[in-house]
C-alpha positions as CSV (number, residue, x, y, z in Angstrom):
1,X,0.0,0.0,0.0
2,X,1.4,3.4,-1.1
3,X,2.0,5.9,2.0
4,X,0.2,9.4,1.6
5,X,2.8,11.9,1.7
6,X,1.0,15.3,3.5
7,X,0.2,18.0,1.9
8,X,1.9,21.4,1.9
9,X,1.1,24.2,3.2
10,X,1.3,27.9,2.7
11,X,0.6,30.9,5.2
12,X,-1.1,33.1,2.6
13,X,-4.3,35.6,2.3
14,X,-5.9,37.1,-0.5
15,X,-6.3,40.8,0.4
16,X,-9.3,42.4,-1.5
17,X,-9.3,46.2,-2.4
18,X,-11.5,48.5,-4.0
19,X,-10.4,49.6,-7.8
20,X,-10.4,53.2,-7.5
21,X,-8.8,53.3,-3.7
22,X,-6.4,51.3,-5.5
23,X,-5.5,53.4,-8.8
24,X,-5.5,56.3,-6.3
25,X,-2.3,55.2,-5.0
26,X,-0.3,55.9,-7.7
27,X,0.9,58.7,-9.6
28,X,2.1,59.5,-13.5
29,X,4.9,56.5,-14.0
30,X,3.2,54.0,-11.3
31,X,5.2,55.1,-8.6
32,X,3.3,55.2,-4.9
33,X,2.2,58.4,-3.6
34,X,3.7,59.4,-0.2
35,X,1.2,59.7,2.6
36,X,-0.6,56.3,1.7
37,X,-0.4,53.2,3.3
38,X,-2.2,49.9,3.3
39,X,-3.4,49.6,7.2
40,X,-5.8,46.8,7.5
41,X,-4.6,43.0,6.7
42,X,-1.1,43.7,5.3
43,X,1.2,42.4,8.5
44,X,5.2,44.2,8.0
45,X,6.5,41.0,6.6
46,X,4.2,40.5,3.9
47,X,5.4,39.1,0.2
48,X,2.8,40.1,-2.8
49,X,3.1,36.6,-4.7
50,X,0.5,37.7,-7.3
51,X,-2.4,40.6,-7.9
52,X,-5.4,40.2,-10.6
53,X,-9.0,42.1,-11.2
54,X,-11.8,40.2,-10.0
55,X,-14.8,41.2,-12.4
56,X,-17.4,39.4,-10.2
57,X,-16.8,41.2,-6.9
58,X,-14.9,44.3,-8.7
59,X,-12.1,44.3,-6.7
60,X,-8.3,44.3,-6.7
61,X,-6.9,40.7,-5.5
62,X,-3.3,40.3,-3.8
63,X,-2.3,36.9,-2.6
64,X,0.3,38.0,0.3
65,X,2.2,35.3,1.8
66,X,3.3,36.9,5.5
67,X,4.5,34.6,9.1
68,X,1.9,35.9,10.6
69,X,-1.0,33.9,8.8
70,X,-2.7,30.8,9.4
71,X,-1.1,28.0,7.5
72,X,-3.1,26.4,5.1
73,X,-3.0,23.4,2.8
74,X,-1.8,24.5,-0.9
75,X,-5.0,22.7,-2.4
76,X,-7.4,25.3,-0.5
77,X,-8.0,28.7,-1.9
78,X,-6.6,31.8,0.7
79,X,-9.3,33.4,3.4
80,X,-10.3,36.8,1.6
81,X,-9.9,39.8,3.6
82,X,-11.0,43.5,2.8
83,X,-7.7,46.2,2.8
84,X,-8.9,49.4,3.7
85,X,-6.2,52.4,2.5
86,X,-5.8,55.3,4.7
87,X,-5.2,58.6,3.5
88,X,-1.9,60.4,5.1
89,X,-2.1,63.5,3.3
90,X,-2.7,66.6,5.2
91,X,-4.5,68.4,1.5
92,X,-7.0,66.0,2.4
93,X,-8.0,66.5,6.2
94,X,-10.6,69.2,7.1
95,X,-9.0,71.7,9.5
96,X,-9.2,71.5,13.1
97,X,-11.5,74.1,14.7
């Protein structure tokens, strides 16, 4: 009888953002704007393995591979989870009264 071998496993999440939060990160040549920065679901050791368009949910798709994620086998698809992009840029804040 032929022994199983197990089944790798990856520590990965597709991160999910919206098109035009996404295209507003960049400026004439694709470079990133300063003052942005990616503050939900993106942990500091984060690798971007890949990034397509998702018609069906219109959204931006990075698989990140980072330590601190959940391993997972590599026949299962990556937990989804929403990026939100915060906004660092003082022309865009109202003014303190």
């Amino acid at each position: 009888m032929e022994e199983k071998q197990p089944i790798e496993t990856r520590q990965v999440k597709m991160l999910m953002v919206n098109p035009t939060d996404f295209m507003v990160l960049f400026t004439k040549g694709l470079r990133v704007k300063s003052g942005y920065k990616l503050i939900k679901g993106l942990p500091s050791d984060a690798t971007l393995l890949t990034i397509a368009y998702e018609p069906a949910r219109n959204a931006i798709l990075m698989v990140v591979e980072s330590k601190e994620y959940t391993a997972i086998p590599k026949t299962q698809l990556p937990p989804i989870e929403a990026v939100e992009i915060e906004i660092n840029d003082k022309r865009f804040s109202k003014p303190k009264k």
